[in-house]
C-alpha positions as CSV (number, residue, x, y, z in Angstrom):
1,X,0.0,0.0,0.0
2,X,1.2,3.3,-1.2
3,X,2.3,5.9,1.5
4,X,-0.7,9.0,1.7
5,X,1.2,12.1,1.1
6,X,0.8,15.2,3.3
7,X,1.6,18.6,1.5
8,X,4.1,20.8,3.2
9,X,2.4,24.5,4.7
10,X,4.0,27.9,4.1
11,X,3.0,31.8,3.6
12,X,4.3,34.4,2.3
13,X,6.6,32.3,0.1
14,X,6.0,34.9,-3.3
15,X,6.2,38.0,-1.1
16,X,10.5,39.5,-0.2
17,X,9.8,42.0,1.9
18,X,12.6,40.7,4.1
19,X,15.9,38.6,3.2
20,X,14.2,36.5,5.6
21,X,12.9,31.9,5.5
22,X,11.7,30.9,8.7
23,X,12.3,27.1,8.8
24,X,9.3,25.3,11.3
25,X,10.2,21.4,10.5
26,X,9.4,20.0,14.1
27,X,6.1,20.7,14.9
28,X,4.0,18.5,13.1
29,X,1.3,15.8,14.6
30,X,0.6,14.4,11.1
31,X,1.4,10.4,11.1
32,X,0.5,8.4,7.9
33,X,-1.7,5.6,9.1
34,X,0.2,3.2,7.5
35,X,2.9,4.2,10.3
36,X,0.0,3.9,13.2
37,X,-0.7,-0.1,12.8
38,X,3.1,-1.0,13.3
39,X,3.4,2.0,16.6
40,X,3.3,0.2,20.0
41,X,0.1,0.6,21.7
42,X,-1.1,3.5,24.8
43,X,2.3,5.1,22.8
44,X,3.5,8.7,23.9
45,X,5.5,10.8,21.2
46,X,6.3,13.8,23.6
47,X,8.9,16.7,22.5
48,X,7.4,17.6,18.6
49,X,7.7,21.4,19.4
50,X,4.3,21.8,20.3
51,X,2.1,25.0,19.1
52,X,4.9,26.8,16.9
53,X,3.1,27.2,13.9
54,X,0.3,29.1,15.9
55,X,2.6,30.5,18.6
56,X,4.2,32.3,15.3
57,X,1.2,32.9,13.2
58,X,2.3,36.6,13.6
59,X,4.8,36.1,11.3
60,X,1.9,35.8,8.8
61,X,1.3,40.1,9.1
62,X,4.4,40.4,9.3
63,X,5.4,39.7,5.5
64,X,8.1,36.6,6.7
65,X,8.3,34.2,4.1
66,X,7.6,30.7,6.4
67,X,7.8,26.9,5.7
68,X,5.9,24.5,7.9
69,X,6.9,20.7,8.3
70,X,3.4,19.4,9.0
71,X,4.4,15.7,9.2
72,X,5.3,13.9,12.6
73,X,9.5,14.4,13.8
74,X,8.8,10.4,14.1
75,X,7.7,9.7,11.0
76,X,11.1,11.2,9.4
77,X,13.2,13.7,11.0
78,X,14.0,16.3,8.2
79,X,16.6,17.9,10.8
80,X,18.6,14.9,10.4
81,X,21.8,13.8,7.7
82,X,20.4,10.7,5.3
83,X,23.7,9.0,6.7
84,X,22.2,6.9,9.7
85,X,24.7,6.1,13.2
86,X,23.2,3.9,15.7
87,X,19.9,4.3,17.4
88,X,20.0,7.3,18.9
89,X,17.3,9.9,17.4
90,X,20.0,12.1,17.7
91,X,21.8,10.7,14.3
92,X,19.0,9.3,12.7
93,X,16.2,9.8,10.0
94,X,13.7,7.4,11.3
95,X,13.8,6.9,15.4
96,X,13.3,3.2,16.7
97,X,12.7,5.4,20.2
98,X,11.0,8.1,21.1
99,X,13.4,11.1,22.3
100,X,12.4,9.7,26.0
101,X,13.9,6.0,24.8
102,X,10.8,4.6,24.3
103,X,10.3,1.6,22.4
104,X,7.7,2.7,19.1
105,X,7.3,-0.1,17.0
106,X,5.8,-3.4,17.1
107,X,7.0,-3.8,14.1
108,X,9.6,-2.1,12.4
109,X,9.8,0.0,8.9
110,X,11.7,-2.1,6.5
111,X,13.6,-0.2,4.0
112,X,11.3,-0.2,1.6
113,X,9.3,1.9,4.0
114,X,11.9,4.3,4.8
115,X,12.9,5.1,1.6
116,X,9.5,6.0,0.9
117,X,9.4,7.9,3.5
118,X,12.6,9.9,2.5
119,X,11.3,10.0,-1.1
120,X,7.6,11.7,0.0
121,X,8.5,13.6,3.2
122,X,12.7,14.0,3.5
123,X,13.4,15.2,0.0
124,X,10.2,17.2,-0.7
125,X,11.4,19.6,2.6
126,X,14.3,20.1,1.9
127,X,14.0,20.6,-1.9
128,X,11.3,23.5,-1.0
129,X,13.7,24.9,1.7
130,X,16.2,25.1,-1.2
131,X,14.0,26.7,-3.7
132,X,12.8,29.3,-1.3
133,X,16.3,30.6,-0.3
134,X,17.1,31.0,-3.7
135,X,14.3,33.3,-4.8
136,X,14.9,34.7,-1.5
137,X,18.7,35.3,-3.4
138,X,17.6,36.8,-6.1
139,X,16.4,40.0,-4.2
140,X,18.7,40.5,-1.3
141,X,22.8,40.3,-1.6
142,X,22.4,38.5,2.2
143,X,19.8,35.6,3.1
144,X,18.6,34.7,6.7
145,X,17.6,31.1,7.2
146,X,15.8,31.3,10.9
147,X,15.3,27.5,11.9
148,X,12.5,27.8,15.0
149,X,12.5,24.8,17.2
150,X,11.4,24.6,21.1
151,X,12.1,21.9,23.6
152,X,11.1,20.9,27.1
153,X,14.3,20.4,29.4
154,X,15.4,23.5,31.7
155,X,18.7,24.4,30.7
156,X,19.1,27.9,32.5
157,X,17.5,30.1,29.7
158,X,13.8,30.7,27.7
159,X,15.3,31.3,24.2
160,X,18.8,28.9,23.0
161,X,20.7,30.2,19.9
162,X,22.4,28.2,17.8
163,X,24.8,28.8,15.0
164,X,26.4,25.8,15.0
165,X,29.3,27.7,16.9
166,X,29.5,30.3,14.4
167,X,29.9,28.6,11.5
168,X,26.4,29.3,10.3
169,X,25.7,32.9,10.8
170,X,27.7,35.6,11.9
171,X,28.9,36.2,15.5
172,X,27.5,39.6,14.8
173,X,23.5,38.2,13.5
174,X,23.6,36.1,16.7
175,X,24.3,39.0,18.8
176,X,21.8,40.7,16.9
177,X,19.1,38.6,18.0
178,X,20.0,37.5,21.3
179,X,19.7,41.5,22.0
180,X,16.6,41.6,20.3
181,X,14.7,38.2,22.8
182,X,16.8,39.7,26.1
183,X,15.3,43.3,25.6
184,X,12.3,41.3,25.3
185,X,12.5,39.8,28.9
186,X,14.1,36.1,28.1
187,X,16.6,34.8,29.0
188,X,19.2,33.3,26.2
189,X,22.1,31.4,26.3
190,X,24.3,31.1,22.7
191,X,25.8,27.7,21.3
192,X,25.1,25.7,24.4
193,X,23.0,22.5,24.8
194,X,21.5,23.2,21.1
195,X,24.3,24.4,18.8
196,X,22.1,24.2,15.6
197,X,21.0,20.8,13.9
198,X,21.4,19.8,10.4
199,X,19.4,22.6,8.7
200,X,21.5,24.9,10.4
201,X,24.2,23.4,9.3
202,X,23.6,22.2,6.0
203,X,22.3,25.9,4.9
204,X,24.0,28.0,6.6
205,X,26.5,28.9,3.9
206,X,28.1,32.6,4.8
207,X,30.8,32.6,2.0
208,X,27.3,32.3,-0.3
209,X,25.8,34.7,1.3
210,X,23.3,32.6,3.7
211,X,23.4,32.6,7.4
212,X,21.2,30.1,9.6
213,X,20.5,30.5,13.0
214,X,18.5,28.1,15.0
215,X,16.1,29.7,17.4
216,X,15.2,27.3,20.9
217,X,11.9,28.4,22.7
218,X,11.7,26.7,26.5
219,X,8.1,24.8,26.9
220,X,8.2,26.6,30.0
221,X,8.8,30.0,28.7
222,X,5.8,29.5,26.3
223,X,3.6,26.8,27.5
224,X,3.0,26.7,30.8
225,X,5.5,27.6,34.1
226,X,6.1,24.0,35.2
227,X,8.4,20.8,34.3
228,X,7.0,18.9,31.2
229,X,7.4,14.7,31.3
230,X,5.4,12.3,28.6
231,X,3.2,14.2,27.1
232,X,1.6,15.1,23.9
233,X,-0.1,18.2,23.1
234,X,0.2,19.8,26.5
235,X,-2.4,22.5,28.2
236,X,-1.5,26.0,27.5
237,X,-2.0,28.6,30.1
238,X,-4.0,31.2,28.1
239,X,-2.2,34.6,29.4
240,X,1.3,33.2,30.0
241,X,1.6,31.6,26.3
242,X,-0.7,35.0,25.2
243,X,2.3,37.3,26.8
244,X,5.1,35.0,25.8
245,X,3.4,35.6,22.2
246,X,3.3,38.9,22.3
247,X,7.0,39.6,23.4
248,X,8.5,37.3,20.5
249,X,6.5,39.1,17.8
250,X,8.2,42.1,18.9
251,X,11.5,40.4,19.1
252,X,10.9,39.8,14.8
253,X,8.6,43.1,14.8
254,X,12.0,45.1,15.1
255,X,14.2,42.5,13.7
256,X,12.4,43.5,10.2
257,X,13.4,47.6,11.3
258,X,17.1,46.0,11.4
């Protein structure tokens, strides 16, 4: 049976008002249901960067040019290399375990399955990514890839920066921004815990004239005030994920002044 494809989201991708793609590839629930007869039962998939693509609908008014991953992180991890190390989900496409080292599958993807899944979900993202930095290239002399990720651990900070230690953006565009969230109210640490992933990486070429940063929002910063466990889809808190809302589209509200 033939995987069902799922069609990537974006705005603002024919409008360069700013030398600006905002990269969302984590936060996706979609799971082709193919995928859900072979998934353990009662299983959890916690940690898929809940609420972004609303949490940054401002960037909508705002004239950004934005590409959203509505697939599932476990169904393929487009923030991933194709070469595949181990089991970690750290250095693979397609996780065996959930980011909490559970055990998913009853049965596992053969590779027939996962190179259909690189062919229809992998390949597709990254192929659009491409094409819209290059438009994007053909009206500014500079390009800003802005990968926007959150995560639920408290390292010590609300907002993580990550340019892949300087290799993918300027020390000077990372300053930039971590100015922009502090005068905001949040805290921000630089190239710690989350240095940038492969999108950061892989795009972030400065000699070209592209620089990526990868942007880190805490769950707790956004979501709710409170540690996070096994969870999907957690509760917001109305006015604290409201507030948090607010401040960050002022963060990218004066960015675009920049």
């Amino acid at each position: 049976m033939k995987m069902q494809y799922q069609k990537f989201e974006g705005y603002n991708t024919f409008i360069h008002q700013h030398p600006v793609v905002i990269s969302i590839p984590h936060s996706g629930i979609w799971i082709p249901p193919e995928m859900k007869t072979k998934l353990k039962k009662d299983l959890i998939l916690p940690n898929s960067d809940w609420y972004l693509p609303d949490f940054y609908d401002f960037l909508r008014e705002q004239q950004y040019t934005v590409l959203i991953n509505p697939v599932n992180r476990y169904v393929i991890d487009v923030n991933r290399d194709r070469i595949r190390e181990g089991d970690s989900y750290k250095t693979n496409l397609i996780y065996t375990h959930t980011i909490q080292d559970d055990k998913m599958y009853e049965v596992l993807p053969n590779d027939e399955e996962i190179q259909e899944r690189i062919d229809n979900f992998y390949l597709p993202y990254h192929q659009r990514l491409e094409q819209l930095l290059a438009e994007k290239k053909k009206h500014f002399p500079k390009v800003y890839l802005l990968d926007l990720h959150s995560f639920g651990l408290n390292f010590g900070a609300d907002i993580l920066l990550g340019s892949s230690f300087g290799t993918s953006c300027s020390d000077e565009f990372l300053k930039k921004m971590e100015q922009l969230c502090s005068d905001q109210g949040f805290s921000v640490k630089c190239n710690q815990e989350y240095a940038g992933g492969y999108i950061t990486r892989h795009y972030g070429r400065q000699g070209l004239g592209y620089e990526a940063l990868q942007i880190e929002l805490w769950y707790g910063a956004y979501i709710e005030k409170r540690e996070f466990g096994k969870e999907e889809l957690p509760r917001i808190q109305g006015g604290f994920y409201k507030d948090a809302r607010e401040r960050m589209g002022r963060v990218f509200e004066t960015l675009m002044q920049l």
